[in-house]
NURO-227225 format. One line per 10 residues: number of its first residue (from 0); for each residue x, y, z of C-alpha. Coordinates in nm, 2 decimals. Example, Ala and Ser with C-alpha at 12.3 -4.5 7.8 and 13.67 -1.06 7.14 Angstrom:
0 = 1.23/-0.45/0.78 | 1.37/-0.11/0.71
% end
This chain:
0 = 5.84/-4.48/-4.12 | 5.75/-4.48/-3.74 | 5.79/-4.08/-3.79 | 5.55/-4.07/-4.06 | 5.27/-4.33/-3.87 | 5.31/-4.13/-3.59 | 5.27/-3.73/-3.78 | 4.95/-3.96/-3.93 | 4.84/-4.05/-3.58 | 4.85/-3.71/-3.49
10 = 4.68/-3.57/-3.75 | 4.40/-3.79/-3.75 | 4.36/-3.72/-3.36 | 4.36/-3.33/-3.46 | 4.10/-3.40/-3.74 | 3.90/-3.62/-3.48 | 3.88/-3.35/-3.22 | 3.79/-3.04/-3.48 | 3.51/-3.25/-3.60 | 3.42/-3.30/-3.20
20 = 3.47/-2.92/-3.13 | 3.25/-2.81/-3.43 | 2.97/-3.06/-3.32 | 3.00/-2.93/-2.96 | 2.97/-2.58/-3.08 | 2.65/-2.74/-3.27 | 2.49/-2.85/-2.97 | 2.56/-2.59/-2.75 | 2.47/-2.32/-3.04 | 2.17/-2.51/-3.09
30 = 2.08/-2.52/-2.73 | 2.14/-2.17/-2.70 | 1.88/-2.09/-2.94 | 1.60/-2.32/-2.81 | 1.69/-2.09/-2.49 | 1.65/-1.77/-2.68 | 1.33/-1.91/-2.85 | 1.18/-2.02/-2.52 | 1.24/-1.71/-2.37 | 1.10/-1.54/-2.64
40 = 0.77/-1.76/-2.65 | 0.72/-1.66/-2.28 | 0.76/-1.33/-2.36 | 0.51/-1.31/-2.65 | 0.24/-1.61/-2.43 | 0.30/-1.27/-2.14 | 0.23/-1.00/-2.37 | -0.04/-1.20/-2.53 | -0.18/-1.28/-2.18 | -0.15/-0.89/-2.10
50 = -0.32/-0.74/-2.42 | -0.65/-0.87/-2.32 | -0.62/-0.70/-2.04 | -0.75/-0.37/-2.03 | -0.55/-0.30/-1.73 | -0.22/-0.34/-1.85 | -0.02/-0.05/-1.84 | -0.29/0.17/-1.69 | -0.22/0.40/-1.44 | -0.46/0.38/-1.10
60 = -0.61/0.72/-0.85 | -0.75/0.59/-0.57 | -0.93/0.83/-0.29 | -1.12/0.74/0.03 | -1.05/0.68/0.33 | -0.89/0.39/0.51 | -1.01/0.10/0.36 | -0.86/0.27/0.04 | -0.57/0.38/0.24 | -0.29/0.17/0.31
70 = -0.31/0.08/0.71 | -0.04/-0.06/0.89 | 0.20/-0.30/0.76 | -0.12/-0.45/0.54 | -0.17/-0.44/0.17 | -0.45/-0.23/0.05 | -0.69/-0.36/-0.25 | -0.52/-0.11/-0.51 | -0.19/-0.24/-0.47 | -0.28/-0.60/-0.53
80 = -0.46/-0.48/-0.80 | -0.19/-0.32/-0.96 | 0.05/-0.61/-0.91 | -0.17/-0.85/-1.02 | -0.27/-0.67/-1.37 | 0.11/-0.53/-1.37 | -0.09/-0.14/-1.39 | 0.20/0.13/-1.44 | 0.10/0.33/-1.14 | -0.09/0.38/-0.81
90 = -0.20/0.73/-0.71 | -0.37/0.68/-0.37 | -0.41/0.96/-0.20 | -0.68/0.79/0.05 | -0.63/0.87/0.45 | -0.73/0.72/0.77 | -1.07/0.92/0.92 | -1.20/1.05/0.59 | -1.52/1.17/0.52 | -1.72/1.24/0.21
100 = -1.86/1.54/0.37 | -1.67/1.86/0.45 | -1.70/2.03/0.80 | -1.60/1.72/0.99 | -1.27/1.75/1.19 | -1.03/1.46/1.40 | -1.15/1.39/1.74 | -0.74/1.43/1.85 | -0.63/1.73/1.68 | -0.92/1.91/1.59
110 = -0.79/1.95/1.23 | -1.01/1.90/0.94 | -1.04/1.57/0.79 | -0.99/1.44/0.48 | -1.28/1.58/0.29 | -1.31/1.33/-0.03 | -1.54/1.54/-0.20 | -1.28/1.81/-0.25 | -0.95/1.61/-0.25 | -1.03/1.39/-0.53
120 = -0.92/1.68/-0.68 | -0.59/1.63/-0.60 | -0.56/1.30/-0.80 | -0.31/1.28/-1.11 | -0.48/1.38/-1.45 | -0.30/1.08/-1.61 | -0.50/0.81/-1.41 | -0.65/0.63/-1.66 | -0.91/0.44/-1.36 | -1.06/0.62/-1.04
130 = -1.18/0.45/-0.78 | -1.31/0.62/-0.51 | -1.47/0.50/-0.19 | -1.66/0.65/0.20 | -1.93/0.72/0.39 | -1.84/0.53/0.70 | -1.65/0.77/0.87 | -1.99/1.03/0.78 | -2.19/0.75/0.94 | -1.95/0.73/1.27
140 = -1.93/1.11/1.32 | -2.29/1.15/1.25 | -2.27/1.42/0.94 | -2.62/1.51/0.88 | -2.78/1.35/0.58 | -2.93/1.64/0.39 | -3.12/1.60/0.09 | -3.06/1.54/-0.28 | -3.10/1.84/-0.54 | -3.36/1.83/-0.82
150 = -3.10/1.90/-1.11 | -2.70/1.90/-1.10 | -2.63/2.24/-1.08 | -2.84/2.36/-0.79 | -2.65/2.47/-0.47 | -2.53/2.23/-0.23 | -2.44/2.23/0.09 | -2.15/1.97/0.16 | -2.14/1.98/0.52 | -2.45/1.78/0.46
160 = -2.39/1.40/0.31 | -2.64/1.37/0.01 | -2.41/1.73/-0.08 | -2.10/1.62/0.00 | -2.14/1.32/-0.23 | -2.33/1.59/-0.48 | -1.98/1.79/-0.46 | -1.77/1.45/-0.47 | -1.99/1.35/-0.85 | -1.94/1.71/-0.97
170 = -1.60/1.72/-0.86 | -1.52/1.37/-1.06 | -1.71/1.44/-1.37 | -1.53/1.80/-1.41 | -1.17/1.71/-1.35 | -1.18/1.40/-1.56 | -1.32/1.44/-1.90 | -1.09/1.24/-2.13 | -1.27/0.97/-2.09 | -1.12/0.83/-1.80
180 = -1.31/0.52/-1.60 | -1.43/0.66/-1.26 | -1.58/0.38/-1.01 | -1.75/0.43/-0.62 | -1.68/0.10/-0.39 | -1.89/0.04/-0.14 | -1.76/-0.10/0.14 | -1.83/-0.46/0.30 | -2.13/-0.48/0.59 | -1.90/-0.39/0.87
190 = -2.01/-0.51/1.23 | -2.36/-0.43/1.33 | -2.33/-0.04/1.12 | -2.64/-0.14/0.89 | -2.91/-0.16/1.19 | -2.70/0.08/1.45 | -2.80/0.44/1.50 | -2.54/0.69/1.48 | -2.55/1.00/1.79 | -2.89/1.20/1.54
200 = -3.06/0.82/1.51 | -2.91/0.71/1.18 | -2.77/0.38/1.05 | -2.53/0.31/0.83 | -2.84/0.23/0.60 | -2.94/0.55/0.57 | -2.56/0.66/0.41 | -2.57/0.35/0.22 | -2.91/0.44/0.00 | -2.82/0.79/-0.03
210 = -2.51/0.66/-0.17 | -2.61/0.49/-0.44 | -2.95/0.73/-0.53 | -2.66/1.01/-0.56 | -2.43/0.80/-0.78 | -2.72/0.66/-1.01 | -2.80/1.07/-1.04 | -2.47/1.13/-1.17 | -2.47/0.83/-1.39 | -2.16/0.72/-1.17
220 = -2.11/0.33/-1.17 | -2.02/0.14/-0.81 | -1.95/-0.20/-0.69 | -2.13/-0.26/-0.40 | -1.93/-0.49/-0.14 | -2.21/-0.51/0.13 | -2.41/-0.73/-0.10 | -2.13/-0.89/-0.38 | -1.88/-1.01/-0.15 | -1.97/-1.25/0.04
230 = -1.78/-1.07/0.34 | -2.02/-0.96/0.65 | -1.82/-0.89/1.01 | -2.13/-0.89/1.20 | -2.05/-1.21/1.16 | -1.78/-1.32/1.44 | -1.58/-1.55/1.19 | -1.52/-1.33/0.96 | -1.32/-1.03/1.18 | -1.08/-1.26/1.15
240 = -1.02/-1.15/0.83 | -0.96/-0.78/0.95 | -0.69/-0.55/1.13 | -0.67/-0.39/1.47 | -0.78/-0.69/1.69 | -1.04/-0.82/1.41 | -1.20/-0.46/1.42 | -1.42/-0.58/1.15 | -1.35/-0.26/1.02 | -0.97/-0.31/0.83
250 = -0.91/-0.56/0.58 | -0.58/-0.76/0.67 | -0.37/-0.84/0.33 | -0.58/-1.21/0.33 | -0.88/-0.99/0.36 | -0.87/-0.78/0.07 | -0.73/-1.05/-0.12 | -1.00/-1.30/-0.03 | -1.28/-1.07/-0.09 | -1.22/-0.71/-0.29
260 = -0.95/-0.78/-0.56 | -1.09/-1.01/-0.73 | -1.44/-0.83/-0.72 | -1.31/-0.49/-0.81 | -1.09/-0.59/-1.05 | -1.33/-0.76/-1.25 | -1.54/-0.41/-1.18 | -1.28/-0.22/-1.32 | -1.27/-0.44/-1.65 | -1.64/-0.32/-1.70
270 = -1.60/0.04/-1.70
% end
């Protein structure tokens, strides 16, 4: 009898702890899939958040010189950009000392510069965004202004600036023709450059206007930073904001945060 109590005793223990296992494989199994579901929910809230943005995905040229470039140990404006709006690709082929104009040459080595008019023909075909930026480097080595041409296939001359930014439109409009978005950024008022002559008595001003009469021409759209964003280093506060012993030239990482992702991002959404 005690034999047969105790084989019962057992038994019920072993029904007791399958009924305990299967729950347990319940719970966890159920727990499991709340995981999987919630991970799957934050997937599809992230691709949801993602497919209203046109920049998703989209690959990004940049040219200029180097406010586009990246300087130093700093992050440049088309990098956040493309982290931010998780872009597949940067393609900056920006440098240090460029001008829009050819002809000009560094002070150093006496090599040519990086003439943005012609290299922005070096930029991937599969950019789906250009942005392209200068004309304070032709401002600081005095490139002479020129003048504008009455149509858009008279000669040019781009040692001259109003041709060098003729050449730089042309140049654009030819390569990309698949309906790519192209975009000019004006840079932010930098130091005292707007009322400053340059060594053949011009300011920064003078660039500036011919600028944007050149890209309005070529039906060309720009964000202009000297007037949208709020960031002006002839102002002593805000050099803090930039490179090289507050220059007020270079954009720290804060800098370009603060005031040109945002503002060209949302530029890039309109084009």
């Amino acid at each position: 009898m005690k034999a047969q109590k105790g084989e019962a005793g057992i038994k019920i223990l072993i029904i007791i702890l399958v009924i305990l296992i299967i729950a347990m494989g319940g719970i966890l199994g159920y727990k499991i899939i709340q995981d999987e579901e919630k991970a799957v929910m934050a997937v599809s809230e992230e691709e949801i958040l993602n497919s209203n943005n046109v920049l998703f995905h989209k690959n990004l040229g940049a040219d200029g010189d180097s406010l586009t470039a990246f300087c130093s140990n700093d992050t440049t404006y088309t990098q956040q950009i493309c982290d931010n709006n998780k872009m597949s690709n940067l393609n900056n082929i920006a440098k240090g000392g460029a001008t829009i104009a050819t002809g000009t040459t560094y002070r150093k080595t006496g090599e040519n510069r990086h003439w943005i008019c012609q290299s922005v023909l070096n930029l991937n075909n599969n950019n789906d965004y250009i942005l392209v930026g200068g004309g304070i480097n032709d401002y600081a080595n005095s490139v002479p202004l020129g003048s504008i041409t009455e149509n858009m296939t008279a000669s040019i001359n781009s040692d001259t600036f109003y041709g060098g930014l003729e050449l730089l439109c042309r140049n654009l409009l030819g390569k990309f023709t698949n309906g790519q978005k192209i975009g000019f950024v004006i840079n932010h008022k930098i130091n005292d450059t707007f009322k400053t002559k340059n060594s053949i008595g011009l300011t920064f001003n003078d660039y500036y206007q011919a600028i944007k009469i050149v890209l309005n021409k070529y039906s060309i759209p720009f964000i202009d930073l000297s007037t949208e964003s709020c960031f002006n280093t002839e102002l002593p506060i805000y050099k803090e904001y930039t490179q090289n012993d507050h220059d007020g030239i270079h954009p720290t990482t804060i800098g370009y945060q603060l005031f040109y992702v945002d503002k060209i991002t949302a530029f890039l959404k309109t084009l």
